[in-house]
N, CA, C and O of each residue as an XYZ file, in Angstrom:
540
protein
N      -9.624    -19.203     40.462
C      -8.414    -18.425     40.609
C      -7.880    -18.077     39.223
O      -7.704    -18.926     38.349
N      -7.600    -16.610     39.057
C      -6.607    -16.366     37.949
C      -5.888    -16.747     37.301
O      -4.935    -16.191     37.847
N      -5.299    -17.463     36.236
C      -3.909    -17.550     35.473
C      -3.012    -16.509     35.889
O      -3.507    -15.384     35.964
N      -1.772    -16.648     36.183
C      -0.954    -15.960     36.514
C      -0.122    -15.670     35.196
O      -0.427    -16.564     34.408
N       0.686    -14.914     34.682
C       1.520    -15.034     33.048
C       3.076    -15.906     33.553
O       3.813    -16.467     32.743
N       3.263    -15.859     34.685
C       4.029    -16.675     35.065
C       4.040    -17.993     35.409
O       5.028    -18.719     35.301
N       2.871    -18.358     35.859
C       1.976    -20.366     35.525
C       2.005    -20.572     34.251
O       2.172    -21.743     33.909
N       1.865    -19.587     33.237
C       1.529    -20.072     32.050
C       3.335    -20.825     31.430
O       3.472    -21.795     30.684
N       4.645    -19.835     32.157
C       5.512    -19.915     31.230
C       6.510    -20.767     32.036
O       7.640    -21.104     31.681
N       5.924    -21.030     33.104
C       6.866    -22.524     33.720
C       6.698    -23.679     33.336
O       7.538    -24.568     33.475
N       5.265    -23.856     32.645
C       4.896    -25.736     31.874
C       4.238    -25.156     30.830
O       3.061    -24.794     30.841
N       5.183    -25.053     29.726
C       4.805    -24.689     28.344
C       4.489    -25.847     27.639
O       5.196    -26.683     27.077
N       2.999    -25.700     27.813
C       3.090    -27.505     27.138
C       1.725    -27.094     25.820
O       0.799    -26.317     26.051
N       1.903    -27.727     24.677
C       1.316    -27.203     23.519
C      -0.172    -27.831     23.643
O      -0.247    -28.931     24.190
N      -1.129    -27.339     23.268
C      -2.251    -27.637     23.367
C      -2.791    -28.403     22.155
O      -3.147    -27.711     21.201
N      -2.964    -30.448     22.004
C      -3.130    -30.767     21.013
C      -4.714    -30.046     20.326
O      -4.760    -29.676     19.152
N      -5.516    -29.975     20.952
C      -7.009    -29.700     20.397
C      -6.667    -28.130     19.757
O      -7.677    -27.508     19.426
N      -5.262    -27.383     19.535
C      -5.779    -26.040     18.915
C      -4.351    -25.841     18.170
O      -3.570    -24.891     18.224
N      -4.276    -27.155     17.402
C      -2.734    -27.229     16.522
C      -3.395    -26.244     15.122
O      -4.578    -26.149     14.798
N      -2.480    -25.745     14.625
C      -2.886    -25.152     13.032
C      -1.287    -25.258     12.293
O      -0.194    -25.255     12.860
N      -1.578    -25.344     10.942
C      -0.772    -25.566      9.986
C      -0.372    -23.799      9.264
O      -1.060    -23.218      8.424
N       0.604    -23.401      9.754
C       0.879    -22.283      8.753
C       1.294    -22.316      7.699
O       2.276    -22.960      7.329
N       0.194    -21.209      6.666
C       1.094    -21.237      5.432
C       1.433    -19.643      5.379
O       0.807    -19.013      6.231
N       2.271    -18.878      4.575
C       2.369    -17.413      4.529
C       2.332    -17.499      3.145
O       2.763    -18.393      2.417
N       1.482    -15.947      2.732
C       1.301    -15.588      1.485
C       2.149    -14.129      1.503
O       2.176    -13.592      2.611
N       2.768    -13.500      0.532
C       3.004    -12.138      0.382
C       2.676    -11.775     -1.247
O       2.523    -12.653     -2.097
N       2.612    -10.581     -1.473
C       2.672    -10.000     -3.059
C       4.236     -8.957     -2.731
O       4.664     -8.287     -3.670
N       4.679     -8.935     -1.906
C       6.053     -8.557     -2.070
C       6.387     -7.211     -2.094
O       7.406     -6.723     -2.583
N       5.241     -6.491     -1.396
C       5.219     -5.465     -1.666
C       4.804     -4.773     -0.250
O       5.577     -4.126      0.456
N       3.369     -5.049      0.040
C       2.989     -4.399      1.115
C       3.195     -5.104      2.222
O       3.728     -4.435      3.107
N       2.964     -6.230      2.503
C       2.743     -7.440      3.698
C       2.604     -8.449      3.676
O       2.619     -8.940      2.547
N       2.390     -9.368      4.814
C       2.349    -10.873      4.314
C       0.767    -11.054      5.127
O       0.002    -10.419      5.854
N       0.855    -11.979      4.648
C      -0.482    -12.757      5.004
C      -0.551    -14.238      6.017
O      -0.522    -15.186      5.232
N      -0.609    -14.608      7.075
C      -0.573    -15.909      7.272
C      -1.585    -16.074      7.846
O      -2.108    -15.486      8.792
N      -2.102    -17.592      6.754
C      -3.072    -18.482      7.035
C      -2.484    -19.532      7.874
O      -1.389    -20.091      7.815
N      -3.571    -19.674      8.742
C      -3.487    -20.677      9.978
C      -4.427    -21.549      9.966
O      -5.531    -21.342     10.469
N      -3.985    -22.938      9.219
C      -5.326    -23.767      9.037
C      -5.371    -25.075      9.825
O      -4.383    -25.809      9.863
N      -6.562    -25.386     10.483
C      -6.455    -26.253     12.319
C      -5.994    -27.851     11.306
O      -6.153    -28.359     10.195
N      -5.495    -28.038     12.334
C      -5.403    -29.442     12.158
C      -5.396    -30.401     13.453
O      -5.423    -30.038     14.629
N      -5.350    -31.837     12.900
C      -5.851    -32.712     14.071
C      -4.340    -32.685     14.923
O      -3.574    -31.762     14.645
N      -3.955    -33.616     15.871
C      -2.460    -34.274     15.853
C      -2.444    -34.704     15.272
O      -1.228    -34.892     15.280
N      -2.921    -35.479     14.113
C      -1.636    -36.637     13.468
C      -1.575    -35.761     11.947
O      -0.988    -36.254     10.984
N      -2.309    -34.302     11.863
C      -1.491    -33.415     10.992
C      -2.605    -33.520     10.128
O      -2.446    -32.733      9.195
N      -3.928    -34.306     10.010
C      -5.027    -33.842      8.939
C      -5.770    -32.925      9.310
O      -5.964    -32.561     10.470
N      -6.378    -32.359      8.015
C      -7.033    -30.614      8.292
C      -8.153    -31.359      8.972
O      -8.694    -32.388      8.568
N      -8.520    -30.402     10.513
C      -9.155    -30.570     11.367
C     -11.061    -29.383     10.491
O     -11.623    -28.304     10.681
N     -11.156    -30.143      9.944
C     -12.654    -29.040      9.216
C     -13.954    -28.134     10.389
O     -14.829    -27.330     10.066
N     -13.533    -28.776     12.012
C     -14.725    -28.762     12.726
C     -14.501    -27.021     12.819
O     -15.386    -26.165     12.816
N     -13.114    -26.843     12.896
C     -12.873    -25.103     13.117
C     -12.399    -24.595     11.723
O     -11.967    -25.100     10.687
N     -12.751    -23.076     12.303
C     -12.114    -22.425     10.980
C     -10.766    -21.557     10.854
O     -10.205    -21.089     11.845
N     -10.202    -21.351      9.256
C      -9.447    -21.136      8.946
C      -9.469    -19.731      9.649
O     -10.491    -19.053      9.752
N      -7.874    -19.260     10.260
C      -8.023    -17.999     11.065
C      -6.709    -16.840     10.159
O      -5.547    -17.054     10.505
N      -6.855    -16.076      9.433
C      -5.777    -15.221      8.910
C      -5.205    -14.288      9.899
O      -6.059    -13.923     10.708
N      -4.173    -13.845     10.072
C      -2.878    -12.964     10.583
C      -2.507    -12.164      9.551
O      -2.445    -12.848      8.529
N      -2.158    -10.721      9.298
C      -1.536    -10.071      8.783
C      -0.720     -9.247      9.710
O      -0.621     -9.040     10.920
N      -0.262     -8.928      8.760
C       1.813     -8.345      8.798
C       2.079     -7.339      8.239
O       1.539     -7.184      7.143
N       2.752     -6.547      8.607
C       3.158     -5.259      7.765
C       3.851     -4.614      8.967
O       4.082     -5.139     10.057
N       4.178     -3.191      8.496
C       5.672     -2.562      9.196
C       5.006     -0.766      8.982
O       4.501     -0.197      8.014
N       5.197     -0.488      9.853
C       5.107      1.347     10.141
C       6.498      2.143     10.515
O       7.189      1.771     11.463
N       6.687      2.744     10.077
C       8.084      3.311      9.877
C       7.933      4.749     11.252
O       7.149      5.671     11.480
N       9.215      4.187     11.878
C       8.548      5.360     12.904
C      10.129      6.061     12.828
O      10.884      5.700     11.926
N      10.610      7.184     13.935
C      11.911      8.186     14.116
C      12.843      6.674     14.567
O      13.965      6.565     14.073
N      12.336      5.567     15.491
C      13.117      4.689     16.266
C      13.478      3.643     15.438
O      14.424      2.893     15.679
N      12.525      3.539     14.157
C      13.117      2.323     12.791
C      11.960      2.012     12.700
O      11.097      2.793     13.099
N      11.560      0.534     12.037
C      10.439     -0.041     11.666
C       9.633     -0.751     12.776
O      10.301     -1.569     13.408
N       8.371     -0.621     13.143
C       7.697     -1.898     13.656
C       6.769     -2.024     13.281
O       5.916     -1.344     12.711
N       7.001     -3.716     13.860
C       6.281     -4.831     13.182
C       4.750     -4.462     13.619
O       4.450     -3.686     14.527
N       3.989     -5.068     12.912
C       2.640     -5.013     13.229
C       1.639     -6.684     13.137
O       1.805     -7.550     12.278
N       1.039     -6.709     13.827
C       0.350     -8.498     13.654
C      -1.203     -7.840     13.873
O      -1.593     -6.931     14.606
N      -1.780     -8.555     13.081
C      -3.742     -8.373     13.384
C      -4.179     -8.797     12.386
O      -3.818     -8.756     11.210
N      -5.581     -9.525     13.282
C      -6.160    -10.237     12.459
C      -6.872    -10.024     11.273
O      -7.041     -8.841     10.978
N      -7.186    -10.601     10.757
C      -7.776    -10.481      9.341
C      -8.930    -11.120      9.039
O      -8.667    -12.252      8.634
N     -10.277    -10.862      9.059
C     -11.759    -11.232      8.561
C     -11.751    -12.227      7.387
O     -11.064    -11.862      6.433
N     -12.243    -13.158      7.293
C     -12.364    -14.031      5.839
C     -12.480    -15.122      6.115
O     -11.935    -15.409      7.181
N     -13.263    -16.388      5.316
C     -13.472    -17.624      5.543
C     -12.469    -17.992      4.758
O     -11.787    -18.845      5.326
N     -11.872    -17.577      3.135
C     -11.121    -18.380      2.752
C      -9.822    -17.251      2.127
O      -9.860    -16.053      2.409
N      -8.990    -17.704      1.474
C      -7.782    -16.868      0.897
C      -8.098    -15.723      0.451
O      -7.413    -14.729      0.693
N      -9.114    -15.695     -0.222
C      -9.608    -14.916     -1.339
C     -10.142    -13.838     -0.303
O      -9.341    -12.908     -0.203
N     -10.756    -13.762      0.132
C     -11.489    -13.479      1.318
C     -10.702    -12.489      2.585
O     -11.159    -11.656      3.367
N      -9.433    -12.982      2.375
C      -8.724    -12.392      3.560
C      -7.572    -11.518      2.720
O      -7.235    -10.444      3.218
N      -7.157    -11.802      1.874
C      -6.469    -11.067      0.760
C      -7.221     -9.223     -0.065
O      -6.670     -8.208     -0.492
N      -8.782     -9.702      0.098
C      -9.373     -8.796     -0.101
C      -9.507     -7.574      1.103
O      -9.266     -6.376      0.958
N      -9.920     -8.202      2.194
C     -10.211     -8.013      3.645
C      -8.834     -7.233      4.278
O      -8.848     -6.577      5.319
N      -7.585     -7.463      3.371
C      -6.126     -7.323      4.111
C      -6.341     -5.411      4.321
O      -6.518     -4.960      5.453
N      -6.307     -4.764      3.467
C      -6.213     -3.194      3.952
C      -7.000     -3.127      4.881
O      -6.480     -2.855      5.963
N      -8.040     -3.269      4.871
C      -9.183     -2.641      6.489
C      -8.414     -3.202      7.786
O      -8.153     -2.576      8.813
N      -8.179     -4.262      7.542
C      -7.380     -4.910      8.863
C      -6.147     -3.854      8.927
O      -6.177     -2.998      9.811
N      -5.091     -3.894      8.035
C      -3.972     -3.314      8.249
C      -4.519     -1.864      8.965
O      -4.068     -1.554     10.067
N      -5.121     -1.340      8.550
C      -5.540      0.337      8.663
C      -5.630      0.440      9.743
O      -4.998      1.357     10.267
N      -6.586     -0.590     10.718
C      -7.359     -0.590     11.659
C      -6.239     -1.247     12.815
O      -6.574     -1.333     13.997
N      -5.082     -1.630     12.412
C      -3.921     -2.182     13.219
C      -2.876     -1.022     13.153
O      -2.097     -0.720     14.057
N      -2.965     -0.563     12.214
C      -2.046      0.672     12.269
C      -2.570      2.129     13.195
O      -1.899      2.785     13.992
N      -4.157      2.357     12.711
C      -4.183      2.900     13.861
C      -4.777      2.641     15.058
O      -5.272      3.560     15.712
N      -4.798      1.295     15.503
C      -4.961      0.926     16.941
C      -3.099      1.238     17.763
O      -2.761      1.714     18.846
N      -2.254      0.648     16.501
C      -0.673      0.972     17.063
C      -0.424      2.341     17.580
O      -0.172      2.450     18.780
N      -0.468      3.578     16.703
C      -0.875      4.956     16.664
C      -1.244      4.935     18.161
O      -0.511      5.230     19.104
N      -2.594      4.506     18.189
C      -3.215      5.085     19.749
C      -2.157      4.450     20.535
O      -1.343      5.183     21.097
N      -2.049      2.948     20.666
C      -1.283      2.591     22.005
C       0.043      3.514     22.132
O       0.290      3.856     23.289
N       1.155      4.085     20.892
C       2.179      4.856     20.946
C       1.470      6.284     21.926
O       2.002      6.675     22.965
N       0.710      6.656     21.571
C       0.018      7.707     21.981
C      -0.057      8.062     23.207
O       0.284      9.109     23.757
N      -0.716      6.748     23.760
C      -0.703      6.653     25.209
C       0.573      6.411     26.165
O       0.739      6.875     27.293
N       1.518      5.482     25.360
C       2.622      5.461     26.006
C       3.497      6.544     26.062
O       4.135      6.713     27.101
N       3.661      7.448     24.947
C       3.948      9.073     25.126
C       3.442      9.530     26.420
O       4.117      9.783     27.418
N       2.078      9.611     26.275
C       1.404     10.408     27.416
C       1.464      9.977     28.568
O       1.045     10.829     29.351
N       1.966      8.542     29.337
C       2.224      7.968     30.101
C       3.560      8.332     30.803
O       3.800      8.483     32.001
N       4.352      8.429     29.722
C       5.670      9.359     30.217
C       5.563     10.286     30.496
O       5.574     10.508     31.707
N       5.411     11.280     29.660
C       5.371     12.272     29.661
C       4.205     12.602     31.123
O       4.411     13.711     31.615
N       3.349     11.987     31.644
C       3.122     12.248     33.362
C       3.895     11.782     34.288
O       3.615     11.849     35.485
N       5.291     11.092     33.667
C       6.032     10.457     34.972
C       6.881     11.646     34.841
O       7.950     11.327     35.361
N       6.957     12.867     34.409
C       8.105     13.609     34.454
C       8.297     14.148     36.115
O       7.526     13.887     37.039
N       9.226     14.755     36.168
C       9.405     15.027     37.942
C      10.519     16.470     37.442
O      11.533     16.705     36.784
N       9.452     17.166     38.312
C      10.525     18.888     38.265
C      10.633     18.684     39.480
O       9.647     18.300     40.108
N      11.784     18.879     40.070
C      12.829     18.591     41.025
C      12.734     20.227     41.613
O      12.962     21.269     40.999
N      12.256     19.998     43.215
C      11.986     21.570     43.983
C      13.909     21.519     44.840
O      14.124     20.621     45.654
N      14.546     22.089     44.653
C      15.589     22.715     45.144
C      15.396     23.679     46.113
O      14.279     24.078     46.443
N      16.446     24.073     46.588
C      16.274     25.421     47.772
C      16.154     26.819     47.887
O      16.233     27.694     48.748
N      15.831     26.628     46.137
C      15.437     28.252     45.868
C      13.941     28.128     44.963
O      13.461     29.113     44.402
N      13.315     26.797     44.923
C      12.188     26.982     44.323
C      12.848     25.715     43.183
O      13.993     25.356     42.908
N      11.113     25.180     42.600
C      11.690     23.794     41.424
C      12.443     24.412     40.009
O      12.176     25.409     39.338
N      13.739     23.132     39.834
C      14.490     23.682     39.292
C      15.478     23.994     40.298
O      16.556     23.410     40.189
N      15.333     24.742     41.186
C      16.756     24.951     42.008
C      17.286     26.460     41.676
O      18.196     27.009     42.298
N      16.568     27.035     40.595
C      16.930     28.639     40.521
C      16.143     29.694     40.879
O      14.915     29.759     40.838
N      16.875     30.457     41.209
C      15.659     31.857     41.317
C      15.005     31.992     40.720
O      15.279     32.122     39.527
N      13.464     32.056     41.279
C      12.339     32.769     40.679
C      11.735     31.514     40.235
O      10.557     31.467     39.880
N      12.709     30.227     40.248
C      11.742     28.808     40.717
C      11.261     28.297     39.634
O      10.195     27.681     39.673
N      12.124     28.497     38.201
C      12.119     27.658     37.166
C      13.417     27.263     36.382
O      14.507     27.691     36.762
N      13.345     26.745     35.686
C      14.755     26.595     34.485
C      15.145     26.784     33.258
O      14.808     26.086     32.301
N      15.863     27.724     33.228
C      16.047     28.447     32.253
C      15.707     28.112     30.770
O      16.088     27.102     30.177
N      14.989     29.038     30.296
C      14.592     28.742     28.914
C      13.173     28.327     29.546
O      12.304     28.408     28.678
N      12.733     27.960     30.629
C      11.340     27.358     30.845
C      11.171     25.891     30.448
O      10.116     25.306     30.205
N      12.511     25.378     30.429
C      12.451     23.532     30.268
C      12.326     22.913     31.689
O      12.635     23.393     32.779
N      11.803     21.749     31.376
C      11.615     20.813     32.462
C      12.575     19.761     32.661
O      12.609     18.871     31.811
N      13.166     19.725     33.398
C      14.178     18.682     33.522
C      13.764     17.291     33.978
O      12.892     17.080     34.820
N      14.446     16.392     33.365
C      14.069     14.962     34.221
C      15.286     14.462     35.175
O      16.494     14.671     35.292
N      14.550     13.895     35.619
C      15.670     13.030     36.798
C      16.632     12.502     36.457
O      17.350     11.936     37.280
């Protein structure tokens, strides 16, 4: 049977076997960086898994800034610091598409409203100027 997202958020209980230690890096400029390095429970670096990077950064849209999270390729700092633009690029435009789609998602829920003289409600069965009205 399925996980439901609602089983998951009635017994929020932390999973000891997949603890990690965050650290965050930035240069203060473009984004941050966070390394996520496993550890056991009692808080020593767990070596059997590997170190997993997160990057961060912000796209400036008409509605203000958003945030952006995706992962980042690299075994060690050096590695993921180098690695940071391809990731960002490739998160920025994966964001791009999903905005894209959610545009276009609306924009098929629109509804022209048929009235008693044709949709729209005016003669000749449009609205003036040729706009579409929403509900």
């Amino acid at each position: 049977m399925a996980e439901r997202p609602e089983d998951r958020m009635s017994d929020p209980v932390m999973d000891p076997a997949e603890l990690y230690r965050e650290e965050i890096y930035t240069d203060g400029k473009v984004g941050t960086l966070r390394c996520m390095a496993p550890v056991k429970i009692d808080g020593s670096p767990d070596t059997a898994r590997p170190m997993r990077f997160v990057g961060e950064a912000q796209i400036l849209t008409p509605a203000g800034a958003l945030p952006l999270s995706f992962e980042v390729d690299g075994t060690t700092l050096a590695e993921a610091v180098q690695n940071y633009a391809a990731a960002a690029k490739e998160g920025i435009e994966r964001a791009v598409r999903e905005i894209q789609e959610m545009r276009r998602q609306q924009a098929s829920g629109l509804v022209i409203p048929k009235g008693p003289l044709g949709p729209g409600g005016l003669p000749g069965g449009g609205m003036p100027g040729g706009k579409i009205q929403l509900p």
